[in-house]
N, C-alpha and C positions, 0 to 999 in steps of 0.2 A: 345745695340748691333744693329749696321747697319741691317734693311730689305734687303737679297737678293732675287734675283729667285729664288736659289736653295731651298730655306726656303720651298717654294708648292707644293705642289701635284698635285693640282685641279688648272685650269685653264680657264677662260674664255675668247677666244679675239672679239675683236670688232674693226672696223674703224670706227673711227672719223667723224662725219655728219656735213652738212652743219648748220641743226634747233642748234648745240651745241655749236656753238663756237660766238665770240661776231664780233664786227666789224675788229680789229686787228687778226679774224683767229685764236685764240685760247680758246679753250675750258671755256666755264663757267665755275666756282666753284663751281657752285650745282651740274651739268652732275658728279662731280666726285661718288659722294653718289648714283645716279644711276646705274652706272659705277657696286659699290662693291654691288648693289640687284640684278644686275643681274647675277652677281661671287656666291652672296649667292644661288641663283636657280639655278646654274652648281652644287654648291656645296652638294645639296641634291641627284642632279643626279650623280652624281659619287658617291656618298653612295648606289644609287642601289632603292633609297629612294622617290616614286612617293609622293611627299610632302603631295595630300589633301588626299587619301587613306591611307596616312604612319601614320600622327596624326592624324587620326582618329582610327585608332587602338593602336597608343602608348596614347591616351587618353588625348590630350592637341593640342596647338599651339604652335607656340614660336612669341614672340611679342617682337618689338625694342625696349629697355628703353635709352638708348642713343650713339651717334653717334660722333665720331671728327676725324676730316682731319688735316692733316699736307701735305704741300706743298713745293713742293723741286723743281720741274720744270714744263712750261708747258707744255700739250700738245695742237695738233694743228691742224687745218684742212688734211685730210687723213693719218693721223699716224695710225698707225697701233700697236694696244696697246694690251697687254698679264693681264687681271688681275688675279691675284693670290688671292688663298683664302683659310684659312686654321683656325682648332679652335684651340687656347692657352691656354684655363682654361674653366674646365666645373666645376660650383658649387653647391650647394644643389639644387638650381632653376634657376640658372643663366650657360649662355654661351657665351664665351667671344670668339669673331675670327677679325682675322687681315684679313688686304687687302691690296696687294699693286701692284699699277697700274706701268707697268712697258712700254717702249718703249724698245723693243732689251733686255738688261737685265740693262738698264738706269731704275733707279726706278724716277718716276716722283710725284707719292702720295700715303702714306701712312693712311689707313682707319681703325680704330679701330670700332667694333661695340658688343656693350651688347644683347643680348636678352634673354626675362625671359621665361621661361614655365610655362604656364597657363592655364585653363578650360577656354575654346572660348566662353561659356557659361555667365560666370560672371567675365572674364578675371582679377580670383583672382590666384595667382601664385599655383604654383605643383612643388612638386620635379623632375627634371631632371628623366625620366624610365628609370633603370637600364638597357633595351633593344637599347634605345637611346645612352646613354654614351658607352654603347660597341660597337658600331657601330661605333661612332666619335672615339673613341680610336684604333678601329680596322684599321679604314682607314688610320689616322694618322702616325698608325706604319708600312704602308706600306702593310697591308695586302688584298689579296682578298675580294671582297662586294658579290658577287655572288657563288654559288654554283650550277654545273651542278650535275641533275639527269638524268641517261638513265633507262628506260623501257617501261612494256607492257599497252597500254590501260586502262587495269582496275585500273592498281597503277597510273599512272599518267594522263589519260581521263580527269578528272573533269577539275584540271587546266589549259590543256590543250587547253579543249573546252571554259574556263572564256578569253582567252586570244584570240582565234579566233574568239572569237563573236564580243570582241570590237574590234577588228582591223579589219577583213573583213567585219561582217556583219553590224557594228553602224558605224565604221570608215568610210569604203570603199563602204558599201551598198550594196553589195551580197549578192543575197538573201540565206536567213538562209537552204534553203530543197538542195542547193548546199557544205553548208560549211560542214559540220558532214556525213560522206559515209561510207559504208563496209568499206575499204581498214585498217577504223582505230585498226579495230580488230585486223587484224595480220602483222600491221605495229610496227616499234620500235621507239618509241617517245624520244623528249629530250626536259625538261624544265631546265629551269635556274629562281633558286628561291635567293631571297635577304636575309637578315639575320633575316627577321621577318617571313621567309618562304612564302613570296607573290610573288607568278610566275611573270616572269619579261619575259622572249621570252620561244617561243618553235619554234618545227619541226617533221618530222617524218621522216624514213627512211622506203621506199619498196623495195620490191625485182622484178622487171622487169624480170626476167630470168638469165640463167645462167651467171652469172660474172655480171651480169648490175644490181646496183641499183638506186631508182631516190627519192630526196630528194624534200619532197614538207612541204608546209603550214608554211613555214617559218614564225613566229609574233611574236613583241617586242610591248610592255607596252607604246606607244608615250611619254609618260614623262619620260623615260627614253634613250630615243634611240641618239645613237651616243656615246654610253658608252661599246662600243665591245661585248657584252650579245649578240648580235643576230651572231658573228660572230664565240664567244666559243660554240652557238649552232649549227653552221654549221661546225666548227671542229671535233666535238665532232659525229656528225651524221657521218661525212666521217670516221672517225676514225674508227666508228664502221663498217661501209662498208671496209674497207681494211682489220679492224680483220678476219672478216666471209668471207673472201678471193675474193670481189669482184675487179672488172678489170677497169670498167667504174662508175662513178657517173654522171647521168644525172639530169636537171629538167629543170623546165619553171619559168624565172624570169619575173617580172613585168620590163617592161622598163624603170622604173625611180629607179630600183634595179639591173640594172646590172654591173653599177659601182663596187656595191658591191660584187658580185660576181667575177667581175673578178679580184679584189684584192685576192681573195682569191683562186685565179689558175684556173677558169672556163672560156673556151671560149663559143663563141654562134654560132649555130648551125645555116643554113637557115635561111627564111624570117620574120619576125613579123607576128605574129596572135593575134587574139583577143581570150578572154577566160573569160567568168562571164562577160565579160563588158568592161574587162580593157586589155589591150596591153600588149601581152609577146613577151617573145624570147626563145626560146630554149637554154641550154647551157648544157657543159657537160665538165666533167675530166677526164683523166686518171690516173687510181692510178700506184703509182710504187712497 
């Protein structure tokens, strides 16, 4: 059966570089095997799946046994390529996924790739975890990687605070006596956990006064980010602010986060300030 687009879920795109391509302007043959490793590390991340934290709790690695390319056309200095990546057969310790490199939905190469699961250890094979194989089937068939939870501090706190430390405080360098306040006691928190239940973003919702609430401490898991997790947390927080009948959702974005915000219906408010260190903006919504 012909490889299409339509075949992925998962996708990685990339332009075409100058170090890739040969003297005629088109791509080496080996950048293609590049190409589907780095479709394979999209492809953990859209499972929701922070790959050295994930195998280490499902108890193994997964390691290449072998690799082949089929070549149908090239590509070429600044093409602008979509690779697709998806798994076809998981076996007792083996997992088998395609790849195909496509321009437009022109498929250009086709990449088949094995890898075994194994003890990183003495990299002797292990069964496929029954926690792994549902995860790749879950995805596969289309379903949700992520699971939002809303509530209070005490039930959700811990994770909370595991995901705030490394984004502001290890990530971003804020200091720690800034990141953890009152506020979180009778704030309403929201984590988004992945299928092995490992916090992947949070946030929290306050109540400013009457009709205004202000959403702060928005953090997503960096190996994961750019998989909308941080985006069904901020849904998810407004949501609960329009339930409890609030008017206005306010908060303060970091300035290389406002993009994101105002995808998601928030304008900004006044001038830039600084805040911990780093450059905000003010923004806010009105609910309807």
């Amino acid at each position: 059966m012909t490889m299409t687009y339509q075949d992925f879920r998962c996708f990685h795109r990339l332009r075409v570089r100058w170090a890739e391509v040969d003297i005629q302007k088109i791509v080496f043959n080996a950048h293609y095997l590049t190409y589907a490793d780095c479709a394979m590390t999209e492809y953990w991340r859209a499972l929701a799946l922070p790959y050295e934290a994930g195998m280490r709790q499902l108890g193994g690695e997964v390691y290449l046994k072998k690799a082949s390319v089929e070549y149908h056309a090239s590509a070429r200095l600044d093409d602008w390529l979509d690779v697709g990546m998806r798994c076809v057969r998981i076996g007792e310790s083996s997992m088998a996924f395609e790849a195909g490199i496509f321009t437009g939905e022109r498929l250009l190469v086709s990449v088949e790739l094995l890898y075994v699961f194994a003890d990183p250890a003495t990299q002797t094979k292990r069964p496929v975890p029954p926690a792994l194989r549902a995860m790749v089937e879950h995805f596969e068939a289309g379903g949700e990687m992520v699971e939002l939870r809303v509530g209070d501090w005490a039930t959700l706190g811990h994770d909370a605070t595991q995901l705030r430390v490394e984004v502001f405080v290890r990530e971003q360098g804020i200091d720690p006596a800034l990141e953890i306040d009152a506020q979180d006691a009778t704030a309403l928190h929201a984590v988004a956990y992945n299928r092995l239940g490992m916090p992947m973003a949070t946030g929290r919702l306050l109540h400013d006064g009457p009709g205004l609430a202000r959403i702060g401490r928005m953090a997503v898991d960096r190996s994961v980010r750019g998989q909308r997790w941080g985006r069904m947390v901020l849904d998810g927080l407004v949501q609960a602010a329009q339930e409890r009948g609030d008017r206005e959702v306010t908060l303060h974005a970091q300035c290389s986060a406002e993009g994101f915000y105002r995808r998601a219906g928030f304008a900004p408010q006044g001038e830039r300030f600084e805040e911990a260190g780093i450059t905000h903006i003010a923004m806010h919504r009105v609910l309807g």
